[in-house]
N, C-alpha and C positions, 0 to 999 in steps of 0.2 A: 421874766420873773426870777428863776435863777440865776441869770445874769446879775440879778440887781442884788441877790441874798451872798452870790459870790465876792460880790465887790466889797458890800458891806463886812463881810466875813475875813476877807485879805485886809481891810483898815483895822477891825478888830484889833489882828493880826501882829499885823506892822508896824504899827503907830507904838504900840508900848515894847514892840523889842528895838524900836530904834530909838525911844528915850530908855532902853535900858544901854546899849550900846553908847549913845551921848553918857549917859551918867558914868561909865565904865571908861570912859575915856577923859574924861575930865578927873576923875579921881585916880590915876594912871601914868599924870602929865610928866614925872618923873624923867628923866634921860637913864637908858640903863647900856652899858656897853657892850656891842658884840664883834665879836673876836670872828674872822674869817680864816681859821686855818687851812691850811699851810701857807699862806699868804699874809703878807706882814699887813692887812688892812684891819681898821677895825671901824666904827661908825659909832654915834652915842645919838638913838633915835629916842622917843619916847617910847614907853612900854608898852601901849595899846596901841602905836602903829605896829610895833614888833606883832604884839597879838593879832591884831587886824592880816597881816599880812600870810602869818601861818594860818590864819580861816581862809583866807581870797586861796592861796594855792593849795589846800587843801580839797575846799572844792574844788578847783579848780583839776587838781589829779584825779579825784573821782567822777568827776565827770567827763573826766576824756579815756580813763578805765572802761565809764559804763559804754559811751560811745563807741569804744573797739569791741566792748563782748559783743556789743548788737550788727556790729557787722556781719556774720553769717546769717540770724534772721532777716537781715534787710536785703543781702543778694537774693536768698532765698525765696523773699516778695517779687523780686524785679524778676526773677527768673518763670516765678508762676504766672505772673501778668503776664507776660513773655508769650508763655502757653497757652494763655486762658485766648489773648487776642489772636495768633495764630491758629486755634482750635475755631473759635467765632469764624473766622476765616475762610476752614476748610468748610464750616458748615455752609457758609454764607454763598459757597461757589457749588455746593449739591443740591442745594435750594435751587440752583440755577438765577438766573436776573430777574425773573417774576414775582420772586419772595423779596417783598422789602419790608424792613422793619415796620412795626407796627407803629404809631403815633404815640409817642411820650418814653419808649424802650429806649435804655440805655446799654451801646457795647462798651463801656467804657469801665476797665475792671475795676477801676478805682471807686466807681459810682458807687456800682455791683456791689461790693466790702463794703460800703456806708452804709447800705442800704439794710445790710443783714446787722 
């Protein structure tokens, strides 16, 4: 069911910013020229690829911004997994070989995190 309100929801969405994007480029079709200093090159693109192009690497830096902030939260994950399954472990060996997981228990930290 939310599946279905999500998808309806991203067509919503989409569908009229990408005939605003079509409309904004078709009225845009002009050649404007840019200049690549200190290099004697210059290029005469259309204006809304120009535009287009500062959006594409625009996101495109901020998402590889946010991808190196979350570097330390995401070592930080792998390192507690790390813990959590080598603690399972220690447990797992004081139990001794008679304790076996119960039916449907998961040691899998990953699980574990969904689960909560």
């Amino acid at each position: 069911m939310i599946r279905g309100v999500a998808k309806i929801l991203a067509w919503l969405i989409l569908l009229p910013l990408t005939l605003l994007f079509v409309a904004f480029a078709v009225a845009n079709r002009h050649g404007v020229t840019v200049f690549f200093d200190p290099l004697p090159l210059q290029q005469h693109p259309p204006l809304y690829l120009v535009a287009f192009a500062a959006m594409f690497f625009g996101l495109a830096a901020g998402g590889l911004i946010a991808w190196l902030r979350g570097g330390r939260t995401r070592r930080r994950l792998r390192e507690e997994q790390r813990r959590i399954r080598q603690l399972e472990a220690e447990l797992q060996a004081a139990r001794g070989p008679a304790a076996a997981p119960r039916p449907g228990a998961t040691t899998d930290p990953t699980r574990l995190v969904e689960a909560a």
